[in-house]
Structure formats: C-alpha cells, structure tokens
N, C-alpha and C positions, 0 to 999 in steps of 0.2 A: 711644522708643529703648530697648532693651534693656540692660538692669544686666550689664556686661562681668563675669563671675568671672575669677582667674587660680589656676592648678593650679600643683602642683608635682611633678613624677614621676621617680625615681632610675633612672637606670640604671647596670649594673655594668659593659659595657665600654664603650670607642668604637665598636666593630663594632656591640655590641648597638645601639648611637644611631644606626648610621648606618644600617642594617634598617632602623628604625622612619621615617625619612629617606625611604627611597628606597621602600617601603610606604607611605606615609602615616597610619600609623595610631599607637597606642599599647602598648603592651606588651600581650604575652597575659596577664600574672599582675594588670593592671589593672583588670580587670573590672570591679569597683566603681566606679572613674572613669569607664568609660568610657558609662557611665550618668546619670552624675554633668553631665560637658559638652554643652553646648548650643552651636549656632553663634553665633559671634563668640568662644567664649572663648578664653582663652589658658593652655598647657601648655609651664610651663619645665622642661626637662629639666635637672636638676641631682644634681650630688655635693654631701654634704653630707662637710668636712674636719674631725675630731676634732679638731686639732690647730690650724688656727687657727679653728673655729668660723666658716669660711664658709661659704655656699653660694657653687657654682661653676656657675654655669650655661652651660652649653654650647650650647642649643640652644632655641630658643621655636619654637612650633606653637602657629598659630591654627587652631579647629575649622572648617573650612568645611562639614561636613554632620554632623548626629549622630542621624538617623534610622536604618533600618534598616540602613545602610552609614556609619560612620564614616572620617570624611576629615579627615584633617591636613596643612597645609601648613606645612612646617619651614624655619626660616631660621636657621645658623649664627649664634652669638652667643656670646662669652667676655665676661662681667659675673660678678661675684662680690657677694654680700647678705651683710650682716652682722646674723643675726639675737638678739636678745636673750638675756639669758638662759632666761628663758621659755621665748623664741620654740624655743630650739634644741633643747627635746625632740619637736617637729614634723617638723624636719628628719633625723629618726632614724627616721621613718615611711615608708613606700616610696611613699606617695604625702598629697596635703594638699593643702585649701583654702586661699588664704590670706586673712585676712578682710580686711574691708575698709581698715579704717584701715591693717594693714600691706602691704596694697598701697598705698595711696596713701602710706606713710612711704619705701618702695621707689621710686615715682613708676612704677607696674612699666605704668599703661595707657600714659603718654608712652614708655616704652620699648618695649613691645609694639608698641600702635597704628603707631610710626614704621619697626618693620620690616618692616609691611605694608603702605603707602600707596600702593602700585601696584595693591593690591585690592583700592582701597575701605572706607571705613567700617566695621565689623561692622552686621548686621544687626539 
C-alpha cells in the first residue's frame, strides 16, 4: 500500500474554493504541488487565522489521477488545526507538506480517509 501524504493549499476567497470544487483540480499559481501529489493523497484547503493561529480548513480533495490530467475530488469540511508554534511559520506558505508525525498528531488520514469511504481505499 502506498504512504498516503497530506498537502495543505490556501486559498483567498470562497469563490476561488469553489472553482477549484466544481474544476476538480488545484489552483493555477500551485504548480509546484501539483507535481508534488500522487493518487490517494490528500489536499486541505485552508486559511491560515493570524489572530487565533488556526488553520481553517474548509475543504479536503483527495487526488484521484495525477498523471498527465490531474483530478481532485473535493468534499466540504469545516475543521480547524492548531498548529505549533513552529509549526505556524508553514502555514504562512501558500502551500505545504505536512510531515508525518504532524499529520498523524492532527489524526488528518482518519479524517481524510473517512470522507472518502464511498471511494474506496486510496490506491
């Protein structure tokens, strides 16, 4: 089985999120991510709040193709991560890996995987 990654990519409005939504795909100024994903992973769409230091995540897309046509499939989601202090010059990046450990301190495959169990496993 395949080492699931999880992404984290900002967007600046709702409209812009919901384009990417009803596209399937990832921001054009992503480029470099969008390279980056493999099928099965996972791309949360988040704001990053100065003010209380969350991530606001809006929206997960799991990668279903990332060959010559990248496909994302997006499912509405409102969770907020509270990232370290560290952590949170990351979230000031337009877009980010998250490593492993803090994905798994986020618990982010159980929340990912669970809003896609109508399509199966990742690959």
């Amino acid at each position: 089985m395949k080492k699931i990654s999880f992404y984290r990519v900002d967007y600046a409005t709702p409209a812009e999120l919901e384009d990417w939504v009803r596209e399937r795909s990832l921001p054009s100024t992503a480029n470099e991510l969008k390279v980056k994903v493999r099928e099965g992973d996972y791309v949360l769409a988040a704001r990053f709040d100065l003010h209380t230091k969350t991530g606001q995540v809006r929206a997960v897309g799991r990668v279903m193709r990332s060959d010559a046509v990248l496909d994302v499939e997006w499912r509405a989601e409102g969770f907020d991560l509270h990232p370290t202090q560290q952590g949170c010059r990351f979230w000031l990046m337009s877009n980010f890996r998250f490593a492993d450990s803090v994905a798994g301190r986020y618990m982010l495959e159980k929340k990912c995987t669970g809003l896609f169990c109508d399509v199966g496993n990742p690959p």
